[in-house]
N, C-alpha and C positions, 0 to 999 in steps of 0.2 A: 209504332214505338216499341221498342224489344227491352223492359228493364228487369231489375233486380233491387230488393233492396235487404240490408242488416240488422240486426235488430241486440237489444239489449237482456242482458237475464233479468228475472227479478230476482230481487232482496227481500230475505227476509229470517225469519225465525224458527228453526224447528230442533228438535233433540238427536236421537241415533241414526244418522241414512241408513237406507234400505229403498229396495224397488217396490215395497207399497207402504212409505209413506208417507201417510194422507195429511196435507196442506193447506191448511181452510185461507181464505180469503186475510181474513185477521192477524195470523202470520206473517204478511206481506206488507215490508216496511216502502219497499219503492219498486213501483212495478216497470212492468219493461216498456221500451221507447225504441222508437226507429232511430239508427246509430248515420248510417246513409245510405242513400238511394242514388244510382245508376242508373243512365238511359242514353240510348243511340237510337236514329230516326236510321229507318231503314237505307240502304246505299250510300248512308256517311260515314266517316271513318273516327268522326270524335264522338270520344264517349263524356259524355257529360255529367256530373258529380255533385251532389252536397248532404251535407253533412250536420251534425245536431254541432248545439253552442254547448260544453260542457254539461250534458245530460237533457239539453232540453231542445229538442225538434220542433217546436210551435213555427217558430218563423222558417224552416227547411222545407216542413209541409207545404205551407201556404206557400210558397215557391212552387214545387211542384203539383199541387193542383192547376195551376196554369196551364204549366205544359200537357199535361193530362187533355186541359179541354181543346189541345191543338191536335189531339191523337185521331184517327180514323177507326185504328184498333190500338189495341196495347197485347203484348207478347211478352208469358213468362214461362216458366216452368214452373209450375203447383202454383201458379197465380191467383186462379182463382179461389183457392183455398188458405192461403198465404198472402202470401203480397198486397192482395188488394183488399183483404181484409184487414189487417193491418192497416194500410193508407186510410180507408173509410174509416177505422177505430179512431187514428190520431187526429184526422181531420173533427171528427164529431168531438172529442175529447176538447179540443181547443177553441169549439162553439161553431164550427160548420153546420149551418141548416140543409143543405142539400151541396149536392155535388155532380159535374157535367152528367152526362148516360156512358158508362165506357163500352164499348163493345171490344171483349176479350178474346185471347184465343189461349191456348194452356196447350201446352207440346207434353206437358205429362200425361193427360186425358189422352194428345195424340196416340203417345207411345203405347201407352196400356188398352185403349181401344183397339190400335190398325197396327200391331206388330208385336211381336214375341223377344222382346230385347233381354239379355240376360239379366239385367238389371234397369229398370226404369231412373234409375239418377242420372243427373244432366253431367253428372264426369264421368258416368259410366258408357251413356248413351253417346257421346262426345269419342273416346275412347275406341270404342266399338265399331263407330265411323269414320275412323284414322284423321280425325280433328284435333287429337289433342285432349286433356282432361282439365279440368279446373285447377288452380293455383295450391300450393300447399300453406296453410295460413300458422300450422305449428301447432295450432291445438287451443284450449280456454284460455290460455294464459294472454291469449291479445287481446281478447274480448276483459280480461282482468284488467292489462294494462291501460286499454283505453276507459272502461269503466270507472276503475278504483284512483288511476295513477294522471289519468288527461293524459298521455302520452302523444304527440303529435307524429314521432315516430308510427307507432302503434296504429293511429289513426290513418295516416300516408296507405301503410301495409295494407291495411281493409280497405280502404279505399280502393286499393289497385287489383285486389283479389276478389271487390264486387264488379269492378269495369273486365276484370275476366271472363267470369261467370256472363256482362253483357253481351261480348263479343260473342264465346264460344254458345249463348243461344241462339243467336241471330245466323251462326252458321249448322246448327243443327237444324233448326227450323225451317232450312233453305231447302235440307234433304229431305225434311219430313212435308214440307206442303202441296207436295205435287200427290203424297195420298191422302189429303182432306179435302173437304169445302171450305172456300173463300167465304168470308162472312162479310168481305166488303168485293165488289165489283169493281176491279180498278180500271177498267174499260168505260163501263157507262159515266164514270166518275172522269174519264178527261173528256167525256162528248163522245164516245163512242157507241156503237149499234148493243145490244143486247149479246149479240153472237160475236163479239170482240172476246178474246183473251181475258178471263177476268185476274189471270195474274200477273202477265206483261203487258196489254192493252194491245195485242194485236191483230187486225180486222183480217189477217191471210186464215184462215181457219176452214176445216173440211169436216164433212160429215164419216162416219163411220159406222154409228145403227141408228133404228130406234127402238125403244123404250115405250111398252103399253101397261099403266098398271094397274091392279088388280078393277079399280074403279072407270077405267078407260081414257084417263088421260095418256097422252101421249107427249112423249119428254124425245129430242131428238140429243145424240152424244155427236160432241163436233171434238176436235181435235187441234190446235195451235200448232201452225206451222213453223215456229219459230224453232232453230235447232237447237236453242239455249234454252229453250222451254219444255213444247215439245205434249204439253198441258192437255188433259181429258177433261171436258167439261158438258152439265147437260143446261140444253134451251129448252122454251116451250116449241110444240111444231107451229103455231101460230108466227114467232119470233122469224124464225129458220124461213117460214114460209113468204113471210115480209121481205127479208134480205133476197132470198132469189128470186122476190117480184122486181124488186129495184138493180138485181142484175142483168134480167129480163128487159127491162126498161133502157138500160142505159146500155146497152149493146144495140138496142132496137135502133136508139137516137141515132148510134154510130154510124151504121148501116147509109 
């Protein structure tokens, strides 16, 4: 699942702005709330959407925890830092006692871990990879309009400038996954060997080295034959060693 979600300012009370000042808790007449949340299942093309009822997200959340617990992974940008904190906040906030296990993946971590991007934002890094950038939303004044005013207009706009930000991570992600680890195996997940593709599931794969480390495990690097793929991944030798016994096998049968 690749989402994003909106969120609300807080309200509250203070005297002269400036960049330090300090805003105690007490100040704060209404805090902030998730405005909506966007999400696409990998390889489909609708972006799916909802939204708070005039300031209040209780029944949009508990909507989306559902689909949450259908995910295998979930995919954001500063998600884990963002997003899903957030979700976890409003979800507790509205009496949630616990919540499915998410297993996350965050293309921000990617970017600033495994590349040198000029800028880690997801319209910059978009941009950068001739994708395209995020939507131009105009600035506070929409987040005013739907805040202050319930604007449905207002709402429409953010809505379609969060299903932006979905799409165009789901096509970022696409470039950036071929230099991470898979956190889900989508090979042994339709029934496939170990040494299947864990990103397209495909069992055509070749060796390329191996791998002894420092404690003397030995890890072999197989390689996905797919031309759409194309994918670097490592097995244990035990795995590698199983599959050419079963190739061994079933050429013997032929024979």
């Amino acid at each position: 699942m690749f989402f994003d979600i909106e969120t609300s300012y807080c309200q509250g009370w203070f005297w002269q702005p400036s960049f330090n000042t300090q805003i105690t808790y007490d100040q704060i007449i209404k805090d902030s709330a998730i405005i909506c949340i966007c999400w696409k299942w990998e390889g489909s093309k609708k972006v799916h959407h909802l939204e708070w009822n005039k300031g209040d997200d209780k029944r949009m959340i508990n909507k989306f925890v559902k689909e949450l617990a259908e995910a295998d992974e979930v995919i954001g940008h500063n998600g884990d830092r963002f997003d899903l904190k957030w979700v976890r906040t409003r979800l507790l906030f509205h009496g949630h006692k616990s919540i499915p296990e998410i297993r996350s993946i965050d293309t921000l971590k990617i970017s600033r871990n495994k590349f040198k991007f000029p800028s880690n934002r997801l319209d910059a890094i978009g941009k950068y990879l001739g994708l395209g950038g995020k939507m131009d939303t105009g600035g506070i004044q929409l987040w005013h309009d739907i805040i202050q005013k319930n604007s449905k207009a207002a709402m429409a706009k953010m809505v379609k400038y969060c299903k932006r930000d979905v799409v165009l991570l789901e096509e970022v992600y696409k470039k950036l996954e071929g230099f991470t680890k898979h956190k889900t195996h989508i090979g042994i997940q339709e029934g496939n060997s170990p040494c299947s593709c864990p990103s397209c599931a495909n069992e055509k794969t070749h060796m390329k080295r191996r791998f002894v480390s420092p404690t003397g495990t030995i890890k072999v690097q197989l390689r996905c034959s797919n031309p759409e793929c194309k994918r670097f991944f490592l097995v244990s030798l035990k795995h590698y060693n199983d599959r050419m016994s079963r190739k061994k096998n079933k050429y013997a049968k032929i024979k």
